[in-house]
PyMOL Python script that loads the backbone (N, CA, C, O; Angstrom):
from pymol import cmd

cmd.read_pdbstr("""\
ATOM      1  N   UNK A   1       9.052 -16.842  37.515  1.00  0.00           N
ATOM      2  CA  UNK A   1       8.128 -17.687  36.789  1.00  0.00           C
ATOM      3  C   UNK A   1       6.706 -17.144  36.914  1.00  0.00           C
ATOM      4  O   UNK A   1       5.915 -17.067  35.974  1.00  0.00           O
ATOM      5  N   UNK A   2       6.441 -16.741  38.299  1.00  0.00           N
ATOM      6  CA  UNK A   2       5.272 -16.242  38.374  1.00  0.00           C
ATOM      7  C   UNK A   2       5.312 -15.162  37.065  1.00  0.00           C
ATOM      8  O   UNK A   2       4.975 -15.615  35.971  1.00  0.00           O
ATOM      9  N   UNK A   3       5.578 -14.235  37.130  1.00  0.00           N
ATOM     10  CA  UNK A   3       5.224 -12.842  36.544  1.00  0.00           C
ATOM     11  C   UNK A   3       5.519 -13.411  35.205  1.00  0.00           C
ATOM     12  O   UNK A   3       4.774 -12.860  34.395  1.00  0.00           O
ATOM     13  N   UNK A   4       6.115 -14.085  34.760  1.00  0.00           N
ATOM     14  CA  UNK A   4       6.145 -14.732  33.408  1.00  0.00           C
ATOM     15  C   UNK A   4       4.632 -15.297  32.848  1.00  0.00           C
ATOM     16  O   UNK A   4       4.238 -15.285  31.682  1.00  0.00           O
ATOM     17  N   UNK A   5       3.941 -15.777  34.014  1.00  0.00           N
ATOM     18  CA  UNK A   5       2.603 -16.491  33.838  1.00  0.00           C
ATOM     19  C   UNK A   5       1.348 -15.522  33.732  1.00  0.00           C
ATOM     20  O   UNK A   5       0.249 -15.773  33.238  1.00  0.00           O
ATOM     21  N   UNK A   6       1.911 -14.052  34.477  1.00  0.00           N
ATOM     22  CA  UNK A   6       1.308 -12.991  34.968  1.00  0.00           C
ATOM     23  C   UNK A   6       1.035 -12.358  33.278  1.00  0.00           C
ATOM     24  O   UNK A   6      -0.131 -12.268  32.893  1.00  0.00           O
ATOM     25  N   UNK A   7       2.124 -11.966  32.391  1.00  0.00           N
ATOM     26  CA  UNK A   7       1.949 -11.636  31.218  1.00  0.00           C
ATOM     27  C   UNK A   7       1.392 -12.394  30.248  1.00  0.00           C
ATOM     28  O   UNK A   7       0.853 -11.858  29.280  1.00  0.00           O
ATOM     29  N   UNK A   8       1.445 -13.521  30.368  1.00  0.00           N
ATOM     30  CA  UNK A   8       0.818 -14.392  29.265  1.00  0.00           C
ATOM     31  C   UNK A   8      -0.737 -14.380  29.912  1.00  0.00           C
ATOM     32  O   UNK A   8      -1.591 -14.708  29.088  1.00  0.00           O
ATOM     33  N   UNK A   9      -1.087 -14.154  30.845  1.00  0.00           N
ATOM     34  CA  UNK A   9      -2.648 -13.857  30.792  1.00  0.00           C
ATOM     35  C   UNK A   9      -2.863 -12.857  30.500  1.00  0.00           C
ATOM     36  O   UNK A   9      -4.013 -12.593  30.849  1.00  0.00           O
ATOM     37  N   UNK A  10      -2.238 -11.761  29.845  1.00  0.00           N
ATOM     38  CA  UNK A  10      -2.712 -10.692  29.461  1.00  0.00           C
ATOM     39  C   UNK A  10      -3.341 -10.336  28.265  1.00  0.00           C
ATOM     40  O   UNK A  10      -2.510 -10.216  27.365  1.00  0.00           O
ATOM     41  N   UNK A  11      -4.283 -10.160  27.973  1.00  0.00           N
ATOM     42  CA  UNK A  11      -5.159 -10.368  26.763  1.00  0.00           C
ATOM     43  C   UNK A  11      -4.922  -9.702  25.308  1.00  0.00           C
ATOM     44  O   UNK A  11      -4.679  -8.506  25.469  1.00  0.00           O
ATOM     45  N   UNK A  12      -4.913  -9.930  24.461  1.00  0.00           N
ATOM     46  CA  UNK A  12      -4.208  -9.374  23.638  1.00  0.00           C
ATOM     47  C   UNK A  12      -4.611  -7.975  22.937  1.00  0.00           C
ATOM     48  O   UNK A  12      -5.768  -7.598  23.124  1.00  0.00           O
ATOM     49  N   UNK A  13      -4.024  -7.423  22.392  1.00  0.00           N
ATOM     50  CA  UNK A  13      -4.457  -6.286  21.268  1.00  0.00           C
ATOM     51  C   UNK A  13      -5.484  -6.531  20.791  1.00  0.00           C
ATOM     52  O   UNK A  13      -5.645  -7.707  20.466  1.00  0.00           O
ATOM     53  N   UNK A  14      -6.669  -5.516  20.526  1.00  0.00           N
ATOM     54  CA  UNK A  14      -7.838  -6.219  19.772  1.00  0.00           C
ATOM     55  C   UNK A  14      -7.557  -4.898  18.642  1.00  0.00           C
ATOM     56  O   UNK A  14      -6.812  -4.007  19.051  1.00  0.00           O
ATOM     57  N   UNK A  15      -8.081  -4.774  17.377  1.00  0.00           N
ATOM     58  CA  UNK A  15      -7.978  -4.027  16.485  1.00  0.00           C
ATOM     59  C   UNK A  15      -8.328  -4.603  15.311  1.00  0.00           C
ATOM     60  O   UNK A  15      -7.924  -5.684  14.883  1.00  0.00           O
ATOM     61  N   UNK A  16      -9.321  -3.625  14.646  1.00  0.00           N
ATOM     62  CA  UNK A  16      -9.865  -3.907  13.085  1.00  0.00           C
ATOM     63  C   UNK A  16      -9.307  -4.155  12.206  1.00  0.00           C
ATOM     64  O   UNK A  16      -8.610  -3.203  11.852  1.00  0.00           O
ATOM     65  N   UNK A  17      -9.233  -4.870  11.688  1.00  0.00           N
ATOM     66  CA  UNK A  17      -8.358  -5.966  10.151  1.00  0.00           C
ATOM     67  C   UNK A  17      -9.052  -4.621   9.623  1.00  0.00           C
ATOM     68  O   UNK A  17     -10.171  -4.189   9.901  1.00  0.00           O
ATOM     69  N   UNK A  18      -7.831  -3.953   8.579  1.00  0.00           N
ATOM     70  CA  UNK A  18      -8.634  -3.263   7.479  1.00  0.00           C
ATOM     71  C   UNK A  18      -8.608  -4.113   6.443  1.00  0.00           C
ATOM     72  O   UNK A  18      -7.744  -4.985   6.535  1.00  0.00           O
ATOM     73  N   UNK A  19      -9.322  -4.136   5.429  1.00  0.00           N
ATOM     74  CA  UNK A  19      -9.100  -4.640   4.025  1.00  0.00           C
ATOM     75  C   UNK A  19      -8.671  -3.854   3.047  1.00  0.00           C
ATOM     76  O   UNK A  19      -8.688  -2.644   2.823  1.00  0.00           O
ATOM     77  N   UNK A  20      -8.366  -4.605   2.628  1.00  0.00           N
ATOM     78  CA  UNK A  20      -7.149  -4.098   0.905  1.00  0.00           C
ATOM     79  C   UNK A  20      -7.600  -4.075  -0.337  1.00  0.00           C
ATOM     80  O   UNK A  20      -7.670  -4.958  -1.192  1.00  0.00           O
ATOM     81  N   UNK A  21      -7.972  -2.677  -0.331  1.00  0.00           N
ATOM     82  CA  UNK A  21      -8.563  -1.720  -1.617  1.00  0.00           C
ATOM     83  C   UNK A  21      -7.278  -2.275  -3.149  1.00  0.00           C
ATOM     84  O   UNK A  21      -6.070  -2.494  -3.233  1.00  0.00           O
ATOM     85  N   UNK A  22      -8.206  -2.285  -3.890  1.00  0.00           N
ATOM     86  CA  UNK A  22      -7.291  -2.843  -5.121  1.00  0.00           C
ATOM     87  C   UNK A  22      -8.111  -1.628  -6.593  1.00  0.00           C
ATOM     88  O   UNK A  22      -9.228  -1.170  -6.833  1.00  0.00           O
ATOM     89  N   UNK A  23      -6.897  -1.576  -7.146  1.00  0.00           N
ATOM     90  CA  UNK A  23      -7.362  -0.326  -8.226  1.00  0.00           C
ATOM     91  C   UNK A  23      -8.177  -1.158  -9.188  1.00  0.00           C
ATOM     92  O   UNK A  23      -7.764  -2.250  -9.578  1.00  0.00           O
ATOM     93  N   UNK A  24      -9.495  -0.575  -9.626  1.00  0.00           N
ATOM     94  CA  UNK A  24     -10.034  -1.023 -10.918  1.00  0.00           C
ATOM     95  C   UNK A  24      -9.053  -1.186 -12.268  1.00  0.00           C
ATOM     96  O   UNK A  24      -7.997  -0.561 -12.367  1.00  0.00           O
ATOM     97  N   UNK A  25      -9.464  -1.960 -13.128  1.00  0.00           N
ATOM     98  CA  UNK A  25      -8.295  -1.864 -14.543  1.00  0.00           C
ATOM     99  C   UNK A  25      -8.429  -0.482 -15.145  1.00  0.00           C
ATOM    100  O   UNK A  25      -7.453   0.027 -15.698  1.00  0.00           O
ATOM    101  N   UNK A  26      -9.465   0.084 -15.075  1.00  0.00           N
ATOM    102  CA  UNK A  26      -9.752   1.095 -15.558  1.00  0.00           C
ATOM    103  C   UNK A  26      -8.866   2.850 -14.911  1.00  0.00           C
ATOM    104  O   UNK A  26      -8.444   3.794 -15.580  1.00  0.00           O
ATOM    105  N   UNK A  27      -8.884   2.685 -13.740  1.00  0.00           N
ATOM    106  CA  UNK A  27      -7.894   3.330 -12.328  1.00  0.00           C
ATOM    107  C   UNK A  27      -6.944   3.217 -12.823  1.00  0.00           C
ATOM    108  O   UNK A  27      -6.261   4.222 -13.023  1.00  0.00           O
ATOM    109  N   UNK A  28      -6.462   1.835 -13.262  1.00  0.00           N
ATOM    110  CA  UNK A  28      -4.629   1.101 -13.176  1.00  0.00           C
ATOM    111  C   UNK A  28      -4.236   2.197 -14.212  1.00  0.00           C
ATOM    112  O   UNK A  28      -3.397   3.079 -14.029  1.00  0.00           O
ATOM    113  N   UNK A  29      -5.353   1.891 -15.886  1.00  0.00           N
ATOM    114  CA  UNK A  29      -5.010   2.743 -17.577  1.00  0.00           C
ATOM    115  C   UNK A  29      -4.834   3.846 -16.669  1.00  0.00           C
ATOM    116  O   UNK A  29      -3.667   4.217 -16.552  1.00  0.00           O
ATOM    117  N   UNK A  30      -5.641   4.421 -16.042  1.00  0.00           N
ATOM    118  CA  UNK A  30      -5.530   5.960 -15.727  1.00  0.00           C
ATOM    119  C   UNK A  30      -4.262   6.768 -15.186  1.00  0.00           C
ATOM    120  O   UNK A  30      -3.756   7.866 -15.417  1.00  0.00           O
ATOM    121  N   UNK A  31      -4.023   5.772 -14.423  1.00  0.00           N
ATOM    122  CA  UNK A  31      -2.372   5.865 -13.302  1.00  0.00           C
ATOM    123  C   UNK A  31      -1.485   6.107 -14.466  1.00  0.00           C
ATOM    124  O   UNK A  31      -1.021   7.229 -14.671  1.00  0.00           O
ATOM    125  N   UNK A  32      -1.215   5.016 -15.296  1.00  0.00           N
ATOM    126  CA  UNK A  32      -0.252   5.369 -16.208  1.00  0.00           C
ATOM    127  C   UNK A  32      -0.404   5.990 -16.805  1.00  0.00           C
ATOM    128  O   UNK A  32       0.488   6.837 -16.773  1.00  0.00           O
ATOM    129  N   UNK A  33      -1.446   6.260 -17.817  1.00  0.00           N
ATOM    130  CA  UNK A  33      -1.818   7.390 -18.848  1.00  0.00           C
ATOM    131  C   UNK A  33      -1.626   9.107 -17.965  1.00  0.00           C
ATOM    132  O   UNK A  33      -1.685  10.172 -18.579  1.00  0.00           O
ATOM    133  N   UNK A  34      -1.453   9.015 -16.805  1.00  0.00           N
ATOM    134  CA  UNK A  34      -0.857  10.202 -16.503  1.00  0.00           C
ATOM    135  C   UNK A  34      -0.209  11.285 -16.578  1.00  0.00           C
ATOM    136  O   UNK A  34      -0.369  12.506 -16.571  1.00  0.00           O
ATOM    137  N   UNK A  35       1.346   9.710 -16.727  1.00  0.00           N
ATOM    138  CA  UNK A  35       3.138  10.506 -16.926  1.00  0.00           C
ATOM    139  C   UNK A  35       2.610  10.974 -18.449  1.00  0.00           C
ATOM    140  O   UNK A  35       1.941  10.564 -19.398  1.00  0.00           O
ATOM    141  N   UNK A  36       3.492  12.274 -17.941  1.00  0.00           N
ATOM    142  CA  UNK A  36       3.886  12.480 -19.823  1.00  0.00           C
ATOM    143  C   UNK A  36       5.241  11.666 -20.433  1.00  0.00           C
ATOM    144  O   UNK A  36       6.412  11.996 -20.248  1.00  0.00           O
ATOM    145  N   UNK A  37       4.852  10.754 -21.047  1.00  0.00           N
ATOM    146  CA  UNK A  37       6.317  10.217 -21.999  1.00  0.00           C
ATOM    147  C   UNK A  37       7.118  11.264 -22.817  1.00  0.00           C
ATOM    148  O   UNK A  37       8.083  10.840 -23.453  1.00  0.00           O
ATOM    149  N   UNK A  38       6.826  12.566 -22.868  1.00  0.00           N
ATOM    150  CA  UNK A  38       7.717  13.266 -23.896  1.00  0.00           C
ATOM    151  C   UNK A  38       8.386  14.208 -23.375  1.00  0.00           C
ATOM    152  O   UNK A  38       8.629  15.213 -24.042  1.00  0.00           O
ATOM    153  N   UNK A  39       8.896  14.056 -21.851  1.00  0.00           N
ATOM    154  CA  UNK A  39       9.887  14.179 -20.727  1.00  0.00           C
ATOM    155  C   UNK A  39      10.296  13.327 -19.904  1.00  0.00           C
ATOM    156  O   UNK A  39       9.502  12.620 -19.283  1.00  0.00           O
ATOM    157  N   UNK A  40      11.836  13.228 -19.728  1.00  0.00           N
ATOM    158  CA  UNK A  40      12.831  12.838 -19.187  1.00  0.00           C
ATOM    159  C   UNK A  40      11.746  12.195 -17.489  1.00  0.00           C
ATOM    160  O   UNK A  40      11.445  11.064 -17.108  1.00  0.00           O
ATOM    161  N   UNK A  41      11.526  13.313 -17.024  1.00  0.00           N
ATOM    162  CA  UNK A  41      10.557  13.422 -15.847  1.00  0.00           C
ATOM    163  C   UNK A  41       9.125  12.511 -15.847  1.00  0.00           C
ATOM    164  O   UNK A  41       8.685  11.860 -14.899  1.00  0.00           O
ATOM    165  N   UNK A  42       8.520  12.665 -17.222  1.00  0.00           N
ATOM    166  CA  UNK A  42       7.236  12.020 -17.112  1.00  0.00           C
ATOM    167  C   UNK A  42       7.461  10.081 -17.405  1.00  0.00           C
ATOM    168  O   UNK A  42       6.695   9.183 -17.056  1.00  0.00           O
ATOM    169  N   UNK A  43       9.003   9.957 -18.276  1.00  0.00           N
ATOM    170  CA  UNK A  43       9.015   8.783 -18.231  1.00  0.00           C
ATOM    171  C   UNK A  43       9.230   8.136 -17.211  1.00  0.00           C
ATOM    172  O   UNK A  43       8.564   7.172 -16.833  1.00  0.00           O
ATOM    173  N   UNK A  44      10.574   8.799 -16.446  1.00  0.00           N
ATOM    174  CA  UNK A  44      10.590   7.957 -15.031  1.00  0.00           C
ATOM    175  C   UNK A  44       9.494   8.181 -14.177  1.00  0.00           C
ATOM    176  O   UNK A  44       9.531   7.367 -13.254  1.00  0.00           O
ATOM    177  N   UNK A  45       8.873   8.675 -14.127  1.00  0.00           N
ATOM    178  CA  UNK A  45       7.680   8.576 -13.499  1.00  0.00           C
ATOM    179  C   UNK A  45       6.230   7.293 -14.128  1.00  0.00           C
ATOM    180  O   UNK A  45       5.220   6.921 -13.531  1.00  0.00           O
ATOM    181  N   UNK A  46       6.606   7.031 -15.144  1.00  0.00           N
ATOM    182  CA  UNK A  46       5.783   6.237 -15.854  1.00  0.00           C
ATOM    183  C   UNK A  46       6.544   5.105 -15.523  1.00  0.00           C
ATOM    184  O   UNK A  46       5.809   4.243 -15.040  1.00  0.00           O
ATOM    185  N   UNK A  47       7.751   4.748 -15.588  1.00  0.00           N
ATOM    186  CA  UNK A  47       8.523   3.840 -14.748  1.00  0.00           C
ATOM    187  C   UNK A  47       8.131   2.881 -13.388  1.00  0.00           C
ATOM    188  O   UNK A  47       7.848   1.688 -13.280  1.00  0.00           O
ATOM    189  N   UNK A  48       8.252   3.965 -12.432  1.00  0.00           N
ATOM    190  CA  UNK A  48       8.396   3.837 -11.493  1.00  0.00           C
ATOM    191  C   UNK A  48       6.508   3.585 -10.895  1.00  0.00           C
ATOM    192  O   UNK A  48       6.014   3.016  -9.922  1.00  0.00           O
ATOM    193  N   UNK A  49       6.146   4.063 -11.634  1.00  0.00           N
ATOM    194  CA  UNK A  49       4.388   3.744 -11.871  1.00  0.00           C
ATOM    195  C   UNK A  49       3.739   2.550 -12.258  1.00  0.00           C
ATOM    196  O   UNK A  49       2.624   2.192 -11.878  1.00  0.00           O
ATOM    197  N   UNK A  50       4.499   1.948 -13.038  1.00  0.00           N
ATOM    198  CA  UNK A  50       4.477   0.579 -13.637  1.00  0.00           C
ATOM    199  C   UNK A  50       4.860  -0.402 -12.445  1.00  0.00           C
ATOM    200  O   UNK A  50       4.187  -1.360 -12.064  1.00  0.00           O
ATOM    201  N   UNK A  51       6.233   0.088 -11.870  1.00  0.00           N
ATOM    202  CA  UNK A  51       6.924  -1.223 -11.184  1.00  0.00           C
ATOM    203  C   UNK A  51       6.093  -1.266 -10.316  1.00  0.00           C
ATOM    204  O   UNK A  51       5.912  -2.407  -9.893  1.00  0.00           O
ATOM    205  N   UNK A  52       5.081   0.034  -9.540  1.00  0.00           N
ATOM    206  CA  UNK A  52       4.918  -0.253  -8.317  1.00  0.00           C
ATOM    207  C   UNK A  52       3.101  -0.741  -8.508  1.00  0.00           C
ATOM    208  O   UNK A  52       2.246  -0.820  -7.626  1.00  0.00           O
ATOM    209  N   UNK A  53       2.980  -1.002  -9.993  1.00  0.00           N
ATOM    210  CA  UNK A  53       1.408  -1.292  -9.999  1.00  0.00           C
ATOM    211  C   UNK A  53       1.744  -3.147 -10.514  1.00  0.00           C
ATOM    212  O   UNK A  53       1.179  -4.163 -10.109  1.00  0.00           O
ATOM    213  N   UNK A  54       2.463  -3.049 -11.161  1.00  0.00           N
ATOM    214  CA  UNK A  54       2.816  -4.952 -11.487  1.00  0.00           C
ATOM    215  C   UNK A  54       3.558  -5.294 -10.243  1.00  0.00           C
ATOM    216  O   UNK A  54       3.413  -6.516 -10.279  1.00  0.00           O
ATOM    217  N   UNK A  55       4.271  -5.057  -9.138  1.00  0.00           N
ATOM    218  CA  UNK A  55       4.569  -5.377  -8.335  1.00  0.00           C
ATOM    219  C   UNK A  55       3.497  -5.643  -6.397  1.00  0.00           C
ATOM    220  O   UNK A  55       3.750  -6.273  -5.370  1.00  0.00           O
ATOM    221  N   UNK A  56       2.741  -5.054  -6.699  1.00  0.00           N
ATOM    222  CA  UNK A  56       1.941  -4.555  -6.013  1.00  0.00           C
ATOM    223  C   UNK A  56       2.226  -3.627  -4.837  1.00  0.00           C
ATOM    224  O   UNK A  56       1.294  -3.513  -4.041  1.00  0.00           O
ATOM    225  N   UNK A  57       2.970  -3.170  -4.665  1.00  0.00           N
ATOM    226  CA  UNK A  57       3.490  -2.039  -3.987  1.00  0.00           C
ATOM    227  C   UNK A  57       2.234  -1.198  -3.547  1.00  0.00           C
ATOM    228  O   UNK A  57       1.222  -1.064  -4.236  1.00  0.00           O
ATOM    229  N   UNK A  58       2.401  -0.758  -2.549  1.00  0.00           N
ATOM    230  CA  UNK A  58       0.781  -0.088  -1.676  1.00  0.00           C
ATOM    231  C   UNK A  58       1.366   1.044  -0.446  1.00  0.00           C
ATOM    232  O   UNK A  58       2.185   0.989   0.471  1.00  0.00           O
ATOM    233  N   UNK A  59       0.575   1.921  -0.927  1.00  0.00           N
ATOM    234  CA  UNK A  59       0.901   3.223   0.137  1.00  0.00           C
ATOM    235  C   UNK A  59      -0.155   3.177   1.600  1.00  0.00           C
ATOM    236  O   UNK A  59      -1.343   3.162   1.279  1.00  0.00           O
ATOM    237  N   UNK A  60      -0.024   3.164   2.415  1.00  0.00           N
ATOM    238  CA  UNK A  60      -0.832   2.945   3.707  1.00  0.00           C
ATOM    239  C   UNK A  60      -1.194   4.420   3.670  1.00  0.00           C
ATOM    240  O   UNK A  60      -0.312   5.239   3.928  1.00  0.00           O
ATOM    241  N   UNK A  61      -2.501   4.847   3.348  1.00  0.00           N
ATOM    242  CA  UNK A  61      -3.202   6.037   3.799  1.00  0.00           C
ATOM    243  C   UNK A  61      -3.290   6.183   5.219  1.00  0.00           C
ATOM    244  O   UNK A  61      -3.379   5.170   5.913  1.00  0.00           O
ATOM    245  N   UNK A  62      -3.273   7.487   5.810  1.00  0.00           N
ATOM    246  CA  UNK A  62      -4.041   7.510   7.011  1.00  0.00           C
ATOM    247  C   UNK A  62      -4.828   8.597   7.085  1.00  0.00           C
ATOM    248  O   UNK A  62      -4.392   9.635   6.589  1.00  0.00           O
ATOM    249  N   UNK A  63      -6.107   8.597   7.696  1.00  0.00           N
ATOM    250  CA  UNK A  63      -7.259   9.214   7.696  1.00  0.00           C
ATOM    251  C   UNK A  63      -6.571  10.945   9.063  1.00  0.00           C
ATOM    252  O   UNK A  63      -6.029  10.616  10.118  1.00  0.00           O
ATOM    253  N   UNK A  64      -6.681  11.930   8.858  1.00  0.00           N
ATOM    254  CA  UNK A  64      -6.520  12.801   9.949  1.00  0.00           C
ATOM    255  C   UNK A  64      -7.978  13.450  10.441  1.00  0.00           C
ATOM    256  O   UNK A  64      -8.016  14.236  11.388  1.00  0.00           O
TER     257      UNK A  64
END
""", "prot")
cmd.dss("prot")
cmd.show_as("cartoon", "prot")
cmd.util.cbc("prot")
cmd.orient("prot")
């Protein structure tokens, strides 16, 4: 019980909330206007570009 009491005084993680960058509308046209539609390749990619911008789907950058 002790050492049970021992961890719960242990103070927690401290760490910076990042905030959540959101694409301009103007960014969003751009993303899509990318794919080329007049390949097999550029459509699914225009696809899969769409789902993950109306869905909100988000890539975690990390800085090196």
């Amino acid at each position: 019980m002790h050492h049970c009491q021992l961890v719960l005084t242990m103070p927690s993680k401290r760490y910076e909330k990042r905030t959540i960058d959101y694409l301009a509308r103007a960014e969003i046209e751009a993303v899509i206007a990318a794919a080329d539609l007049t390949t097999r390749a550029g459509r699914r990619n225009s696809t899969l570009l769409l789902l993950a911008l109306q869905t909100g789907l988000r890539s975690r950058s990390q800085s090196i």
